[in-house]
C-alpha positions in Angstrom: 0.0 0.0 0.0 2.9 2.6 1.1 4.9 1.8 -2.1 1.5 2.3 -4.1 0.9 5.3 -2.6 4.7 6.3 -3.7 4.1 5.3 -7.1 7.3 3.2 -6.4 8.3 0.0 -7.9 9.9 -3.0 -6.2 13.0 -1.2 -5.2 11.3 1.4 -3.1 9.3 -1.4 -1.6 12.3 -3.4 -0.8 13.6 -0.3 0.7 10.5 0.3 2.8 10.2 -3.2 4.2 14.0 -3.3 5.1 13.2 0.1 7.2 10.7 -1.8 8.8 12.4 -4.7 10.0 15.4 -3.0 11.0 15.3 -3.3 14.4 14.1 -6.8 14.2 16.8 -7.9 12.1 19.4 -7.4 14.5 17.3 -8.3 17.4 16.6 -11.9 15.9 19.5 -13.5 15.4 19.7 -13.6 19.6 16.2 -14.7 20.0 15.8 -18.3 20.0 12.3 -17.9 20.9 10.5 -16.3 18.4 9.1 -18.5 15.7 7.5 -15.6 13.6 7.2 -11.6 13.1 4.1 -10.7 12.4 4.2 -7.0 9.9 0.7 -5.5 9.7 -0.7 -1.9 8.5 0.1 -0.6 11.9 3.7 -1.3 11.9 3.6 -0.1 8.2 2.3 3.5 9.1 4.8 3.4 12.1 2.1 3.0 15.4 3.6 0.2 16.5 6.2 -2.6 16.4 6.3 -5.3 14.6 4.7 -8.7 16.4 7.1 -11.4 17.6 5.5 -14.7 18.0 7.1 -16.7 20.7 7.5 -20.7 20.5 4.2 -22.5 22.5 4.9 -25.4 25.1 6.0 -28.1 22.8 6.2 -26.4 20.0 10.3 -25.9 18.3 11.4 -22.7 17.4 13.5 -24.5 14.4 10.8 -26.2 12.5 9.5 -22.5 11.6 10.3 -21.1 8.7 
């Protein structure tokens, strides 16, 4: 929607998403909990952070990909 909005191709978008996960990226490689990150419009426009889904009792946080 945000690179529509632009009237951006996949670059910008690229560029957009990578701004968005950012903080993540360098968060996750320490995390051996979190089985997903969840990006909605929210974290798009910038209200919030994007959702880390933690691993459930029994569940492995290597079998998520």
């Amino acid at each position: 929607m945000k690179a529509v909005e632009l009237k951006t191709g996949a670059r910008a978008l690229r560029a957009i998403m990578e701004n968005i996960m950012l903080e993540v990226m360098y968060e996750l490689p320490q995390r051996e909990d979190v089985v997903e990150v969840v990006i909605d419009s929210g974290v798009v426009a910038g209200k919030r952070r994007p959702i880390l889904r933690k691993a459930g009792k029994g569940e492995s946080t290597q079998d998520a990909a």
